[in-house]
C-alpha positions, -999 to 999 in steps of 0.1 A, spaced: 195 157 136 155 153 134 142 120 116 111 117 103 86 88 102 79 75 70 63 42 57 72 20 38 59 10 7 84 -6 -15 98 -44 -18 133 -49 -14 136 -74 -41 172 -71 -43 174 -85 -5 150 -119 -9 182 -139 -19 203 -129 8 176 -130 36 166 -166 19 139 -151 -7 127 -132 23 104 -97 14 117 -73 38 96 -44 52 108 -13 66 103 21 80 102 48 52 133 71 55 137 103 34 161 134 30 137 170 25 165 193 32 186 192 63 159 163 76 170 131 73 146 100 82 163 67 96 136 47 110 135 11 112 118 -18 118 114 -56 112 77 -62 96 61 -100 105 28 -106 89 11 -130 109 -25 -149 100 -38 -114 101 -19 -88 84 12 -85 101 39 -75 135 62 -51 134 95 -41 158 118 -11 160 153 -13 170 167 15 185 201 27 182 223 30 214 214 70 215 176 61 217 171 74 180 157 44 157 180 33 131 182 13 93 189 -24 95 181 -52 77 151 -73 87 161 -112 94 123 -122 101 103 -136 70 77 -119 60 43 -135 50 10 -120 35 -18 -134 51 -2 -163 69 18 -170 102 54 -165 105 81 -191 107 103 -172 124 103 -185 163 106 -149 173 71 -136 166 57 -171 167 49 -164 206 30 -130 193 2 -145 173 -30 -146 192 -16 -108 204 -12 -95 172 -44 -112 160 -62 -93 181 -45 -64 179 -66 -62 146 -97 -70 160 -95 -109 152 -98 -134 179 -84 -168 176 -109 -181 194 -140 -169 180 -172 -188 178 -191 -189 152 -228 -205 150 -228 -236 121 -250 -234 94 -286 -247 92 -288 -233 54 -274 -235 23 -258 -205 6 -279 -196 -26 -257 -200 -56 -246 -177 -84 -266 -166 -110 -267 -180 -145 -256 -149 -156 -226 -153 -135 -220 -188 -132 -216 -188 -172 -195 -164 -177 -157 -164 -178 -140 -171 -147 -125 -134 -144 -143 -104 -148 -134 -77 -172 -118 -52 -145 -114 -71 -109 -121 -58 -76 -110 -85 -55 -113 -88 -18 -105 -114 14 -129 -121 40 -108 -137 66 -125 -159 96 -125 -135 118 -146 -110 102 -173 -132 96 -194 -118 132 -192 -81 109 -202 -95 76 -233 -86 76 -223 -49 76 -196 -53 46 -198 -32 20 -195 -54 -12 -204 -26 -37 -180 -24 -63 -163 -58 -56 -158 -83 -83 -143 -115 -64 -145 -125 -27 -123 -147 -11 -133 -165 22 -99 -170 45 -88 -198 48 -84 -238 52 -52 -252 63 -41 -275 33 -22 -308 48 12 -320 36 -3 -349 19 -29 -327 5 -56 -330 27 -77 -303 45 -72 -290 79 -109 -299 90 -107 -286 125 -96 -247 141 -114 -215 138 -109 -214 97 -124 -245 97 -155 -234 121 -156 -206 99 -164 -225 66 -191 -246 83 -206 -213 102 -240 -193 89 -223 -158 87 -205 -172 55 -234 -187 45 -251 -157 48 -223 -136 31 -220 -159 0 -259 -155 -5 -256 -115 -4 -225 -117 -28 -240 -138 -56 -270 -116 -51 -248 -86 -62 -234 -103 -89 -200 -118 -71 -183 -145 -73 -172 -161 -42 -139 -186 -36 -123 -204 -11 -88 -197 0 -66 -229 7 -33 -220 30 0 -236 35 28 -214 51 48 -242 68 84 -250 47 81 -286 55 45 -292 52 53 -276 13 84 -294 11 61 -326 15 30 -314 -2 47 -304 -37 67 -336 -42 40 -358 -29 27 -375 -60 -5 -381 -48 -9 -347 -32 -25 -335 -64 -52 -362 -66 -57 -356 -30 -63 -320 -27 -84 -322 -57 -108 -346 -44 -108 -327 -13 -116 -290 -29 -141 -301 -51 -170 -311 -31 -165 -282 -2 -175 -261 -38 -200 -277 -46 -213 -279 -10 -210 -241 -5 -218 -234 -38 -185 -216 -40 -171 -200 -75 -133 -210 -76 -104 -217 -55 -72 -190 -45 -46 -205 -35 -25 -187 -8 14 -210 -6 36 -191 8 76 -204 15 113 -200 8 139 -208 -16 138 -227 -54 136 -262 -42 97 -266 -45 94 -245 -79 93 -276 -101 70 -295 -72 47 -263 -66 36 -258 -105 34 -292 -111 10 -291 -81 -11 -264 -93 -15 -269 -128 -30 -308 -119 -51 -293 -91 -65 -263 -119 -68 -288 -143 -89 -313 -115 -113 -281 -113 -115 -266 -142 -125 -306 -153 -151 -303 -130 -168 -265 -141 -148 -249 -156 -166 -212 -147 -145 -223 -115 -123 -191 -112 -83 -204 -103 -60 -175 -85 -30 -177 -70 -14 -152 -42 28 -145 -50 50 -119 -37 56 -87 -50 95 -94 -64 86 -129 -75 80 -122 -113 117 -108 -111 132 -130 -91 140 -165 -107 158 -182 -78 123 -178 -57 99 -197 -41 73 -189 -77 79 -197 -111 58 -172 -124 62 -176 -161 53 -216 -156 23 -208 -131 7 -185 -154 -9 -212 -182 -22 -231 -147 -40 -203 -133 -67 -176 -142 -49 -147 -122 -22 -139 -97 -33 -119 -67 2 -100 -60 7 -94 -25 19 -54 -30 20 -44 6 37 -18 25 70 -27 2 107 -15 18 125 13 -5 160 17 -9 182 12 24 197 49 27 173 80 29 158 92 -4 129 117 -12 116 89 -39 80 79 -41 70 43 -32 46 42 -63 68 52 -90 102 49 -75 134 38 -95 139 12 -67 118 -17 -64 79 -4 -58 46 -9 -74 60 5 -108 84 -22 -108 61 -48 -92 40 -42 -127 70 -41 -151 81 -73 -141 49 -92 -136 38 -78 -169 70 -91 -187 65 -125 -172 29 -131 -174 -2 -121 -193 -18 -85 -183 -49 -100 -173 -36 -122 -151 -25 -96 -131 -43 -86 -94 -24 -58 -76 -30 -67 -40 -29 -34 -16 -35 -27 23 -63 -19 40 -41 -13 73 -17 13 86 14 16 111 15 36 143 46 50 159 50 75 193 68 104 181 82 131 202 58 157 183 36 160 159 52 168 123 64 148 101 101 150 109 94 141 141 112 113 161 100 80 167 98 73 205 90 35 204 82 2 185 55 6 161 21 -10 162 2 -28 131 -34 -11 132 -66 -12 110 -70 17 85 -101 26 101 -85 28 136 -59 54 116 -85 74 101 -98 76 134 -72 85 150 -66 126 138 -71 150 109 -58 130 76 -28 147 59 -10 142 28 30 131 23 32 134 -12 66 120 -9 57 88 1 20 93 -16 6 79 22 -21 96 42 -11 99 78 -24 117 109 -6 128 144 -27 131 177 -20 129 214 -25 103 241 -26 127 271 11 143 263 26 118 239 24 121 206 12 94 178 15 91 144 1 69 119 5 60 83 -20 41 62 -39 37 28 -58 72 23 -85 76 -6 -53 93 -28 -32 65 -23 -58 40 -35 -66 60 -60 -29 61 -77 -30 26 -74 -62 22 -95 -44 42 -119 -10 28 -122 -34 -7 -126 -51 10 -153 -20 21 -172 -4 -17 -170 -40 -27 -184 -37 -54 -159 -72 -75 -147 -77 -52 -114 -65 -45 -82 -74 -63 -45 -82 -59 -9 -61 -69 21 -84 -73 40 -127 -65 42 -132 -54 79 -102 -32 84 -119 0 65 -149 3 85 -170 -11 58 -159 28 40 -176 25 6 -153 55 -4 -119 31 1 -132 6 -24 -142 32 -47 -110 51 -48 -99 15 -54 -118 11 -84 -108 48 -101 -127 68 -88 -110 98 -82 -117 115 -45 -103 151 -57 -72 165 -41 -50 156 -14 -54 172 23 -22 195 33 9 177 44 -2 188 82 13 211 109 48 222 104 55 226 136 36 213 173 37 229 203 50 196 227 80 201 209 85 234 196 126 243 185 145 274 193 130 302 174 106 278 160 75 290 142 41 288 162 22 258 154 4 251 126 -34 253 121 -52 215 116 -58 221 81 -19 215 75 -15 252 60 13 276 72 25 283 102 22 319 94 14 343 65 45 360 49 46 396 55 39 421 31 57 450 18 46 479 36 39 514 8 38 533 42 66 561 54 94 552 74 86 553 110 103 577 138 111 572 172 123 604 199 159 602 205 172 612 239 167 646 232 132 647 221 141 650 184 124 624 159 150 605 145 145 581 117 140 541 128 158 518 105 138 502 76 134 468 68 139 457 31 115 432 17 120 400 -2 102 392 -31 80 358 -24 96 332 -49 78 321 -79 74 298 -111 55 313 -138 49 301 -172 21 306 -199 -3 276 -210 -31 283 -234 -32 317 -223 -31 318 -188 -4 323 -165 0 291 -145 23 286 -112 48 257 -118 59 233 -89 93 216 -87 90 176 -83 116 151 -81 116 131 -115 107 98 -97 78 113 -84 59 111 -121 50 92 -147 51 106 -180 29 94 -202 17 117 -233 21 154 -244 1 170 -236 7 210 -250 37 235 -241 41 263 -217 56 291 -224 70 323 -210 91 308 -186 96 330 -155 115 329 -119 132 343 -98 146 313 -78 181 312 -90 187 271 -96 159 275 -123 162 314 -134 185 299 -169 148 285 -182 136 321 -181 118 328 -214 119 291 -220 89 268 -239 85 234 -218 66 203 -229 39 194 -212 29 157 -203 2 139 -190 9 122 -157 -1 88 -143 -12 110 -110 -32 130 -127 -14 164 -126 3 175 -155 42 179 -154 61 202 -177 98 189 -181 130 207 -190 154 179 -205 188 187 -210 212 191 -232 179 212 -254 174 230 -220 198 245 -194 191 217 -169 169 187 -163 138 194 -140 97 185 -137 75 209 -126 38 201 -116 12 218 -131 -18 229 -113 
């Protein structure tokens, strides 16, 4: 049976206490018919992003299991496995562990007045990390539309000192951030230093260290000044309960330290996407909140359910950005709420090029620019991901990433939640695209692309159809009903006889009426939209696809729909059965 490649986008927040608090990342799997996707793999983020692994089963088909490895945002995994990967999978983005980097002989220009006195948040945040290794291709960054920036990272000590050697290090001290804190306070941006520990016993130490507050308060507070920095973001990352207590006891002294010393100084904290849910954690959430100004929630390529389901990874009823916002909304102010998103993709060989293709091999982390790159952008509106396939002499290649759509249905479910704003893992892997970060901040890019070719010619089935054009559009245009006369054909004799005719099926439709026009309706799994307001009625109901031919005649209620498109919705027991239809 074929199975399709998918990513993942939703947190399995029901797995973090088994696999020791733990977020868990896997490949997207999903039924559409008699396709069934069961892809797998094991997600590490390492000081860049992220490494990934697929497991394949013994018949050479990838399969479901649960991922072991902890998972981390921006920071290094603990896991001994992939600890041997790092300077690999660093460059596999483009970053190089051993970069060199010229040291300043200037001093960044500081904010504004109009900036520096202003609250520490702006009213909608756009808020982005500029890790070391970017720093060479600063210069070229697009900043337009940003809000925050947050240079990554200094090692924090376990007695609360910093790390003052190593690339991040080399990286403070260099011109290129010099250089890109002057152009971001010229646009109006504040700028902050992110302060790392992802080490379980370095935090173990560090939050029940008494002194460790006074320490890494005195230490922070100069390199601001000295860099005329706007704020701190703090980026601990571990495992387990124990250091709850220890970590916001740590943090709120620390915020109070700085805010004691400007209190413009902007104070944000990066937590994983199930954490506001999940009580037994490494985050108290609800007692972080007073300490800090925002939380920048690290909502990245989160695993769905573990069995196959045609569910979307924004709105899904399983754990995914919806829920992300639900729960970080019922634990914490709104406003002190940053959803944190990707700016990089995942690339599997397949054996063709559809998307129920096979996966051939392990999957490789790549920039989203690299994916764009790669072929024609397509659409799965299942998992709302853009995605491409292309060749590499005869193998096929596919890749999923963060398309203009998908960053745009972000910016909206952000917008519903009225939390502060969205953010940007990381500046560097879009190409410096000014259209990502606008997409980002609402603006809408217009439709979708197609889904992409239906069929490939490296791996064409019995009786398959021929392959699809680019554009993603049919493989090939239905017939129509012929008004001409039967045709003849001799018999053995010579006498015409009469050739058999073919009869005709009617295309299938979904009609209705709305405001006077007849509009075509489109099935869509409930989970696929979020209902927001009415919006009108259609009426006139009309099909001839029996699962839906009892509505005929019927008057629907339309609603407005987080995604934009309007969805009219039969709701049993008033109607005959419960479906959603899109609205063009």
């Amino acid at each position: 049976m074929p199975i399709g490649v998918r990513l993942a986008q939703l947190s399995t927040h029901y797995l973090d206490r088994i696999e020791a608090n733990a977020l868990k990342l896997a490949k997207r799997a999903k039924r559409k018919g008699p396709v069934i996707a069961v892809s797998v793999f094991c997600l590490c983020m390492l000081t860049f992003g992220f490494l990934i692994g697929i497991a394949p089963s013994s018949s050479g088909q990838p399969h479901r299991s649960a991922a072991a490895s902890h998972v981390r945002h921006h920071g290094r995994d603990a896991s001994a496995k992939f600890a041997n990967d790092r300077g690999n999978a660093l460059r596999m983005l483009g970053a190089d562990a051993r970069i060199n980097l010229a040291p300043a002989t200037s001093s960044p220009t500081a904010a504004p007045a109009s900036l520096m006195n202003q609250a520490p948040l702006a009213a909608r945040e756009n808020f982005a990390f500029a890790p070391y290794w970017t720093l060479p291709q600063s210069s070229t960054f697009n900043l337009t539309g940003l809000s925050t920036l947050a240079y990554f990272s200094i090692d924090v000590n376990p007695n609360g000192t910093l790390d003052e050697s190593g690339s991040g290090w080399n990286g403070f001290q260099s011109q290129d951030l010099t250089n890109l804190i002057t152009r971001a306070h010229a646009a109006g941006e504040r700028v902050v230093l992110t302060v790392t520990d992802f080490d379980q016993s370095s935090l173990n130490a560090l939050t029940s260290s008494p002194s460790a507050p006074g320490t890494l308060s005195a230490a922070l507070i100069p390199l601001l000044d000295a860099k005329a920095l706007d704020g701190v973001n703090f980026d601990f990352e571990g495992d387990g309960s124990a250091d709850q207590a220890g970590l916001t006891n740590l943090i709120t002294a620390v915020a109070a330290a700085l805010r004691g010393a400007d209190p413009h100084w902007q104070i944000t904290m990066d937590t994983y996407a199930s954490s506001a849910g999940d009580s037994g954690g490494f985050y108290n959430i609800p007692a972080l909140a007073p300490a800090v100004d925002a939380f920048f929630v690290m909502d990245y390529e989160l695993n769905l359910q573990g069995s196959p389901s045609a569910t979307s990874p924004l709105t899904s009823g399983q754990f995914s950005s919806l829920t992300t916002l639900q729960q970080y909304t019922s634990a914490a102010p709104a406003s002190k709420v940053i959803l944190g998103v990707p700016f990089f993709g995942i690339d599997w060989p397949t054996n063709n090029g559809t998307m129920a293709a096979n996966a051939a091999g392990g999957a490789n982390d790549i920039p989203d620019s690299q994916a764009a790159a790669n072929g024609p952008e397509y659409w799965d509106p299942v998992t709302d991901t853009a995605w491409t396939s292309y060749q590499v002499g005869s193998q096929w290649h596919e890749s999923y990433y963060e398309g203009l759509n998908g960053l745009f249905d972000v910016s909206q479910l952000a917008a519903h939640y009225n939390v502060r704003g969205v953010g940007i893992w990381a500046l560097g892997m879009e190409s410096n695209d000014a259209q990502m970060i606008a997409a980002l901040d609402g603006i809408n890019p217009g439709a979708p692309p197609g889904t992409g070719p239906q069929a490939t010619s490296s791996s064409p089935a019995p009786g398959a159809p021929a392959p699809a054009a680019p554009s993603g559009g049919p493989t090939a245009a239905a017939a129509a009903p012929s008004t001409a006369a039967p045709a003849v054909a001799p018999s053995a004799t010579g006498s015409p006889q009469p050739v058999a005719t073919t009869t005709t099926t009617a295309a299938p439709f979904i009609n209705a009426q709305r405001t006077g026009k007849t509009v075509t309706l489109t099935p869509v799994d409930a989970s696929q939209v979020v209902r927001l307001a009415i919006d009108g009625q259609v009426t006139d109901f009309q099909t001839n696809e029996p699962a839906y031919s009892c509505l005929n005649g019927a008057t629907l209620n339309v609603f407005t729909n987080l995604k934009g498109q309007p969805v009219a919705v039969a709701a049993s027991p008033l109607d005959c059965i419960t479906q959603d239809f899109l609205l063009p």
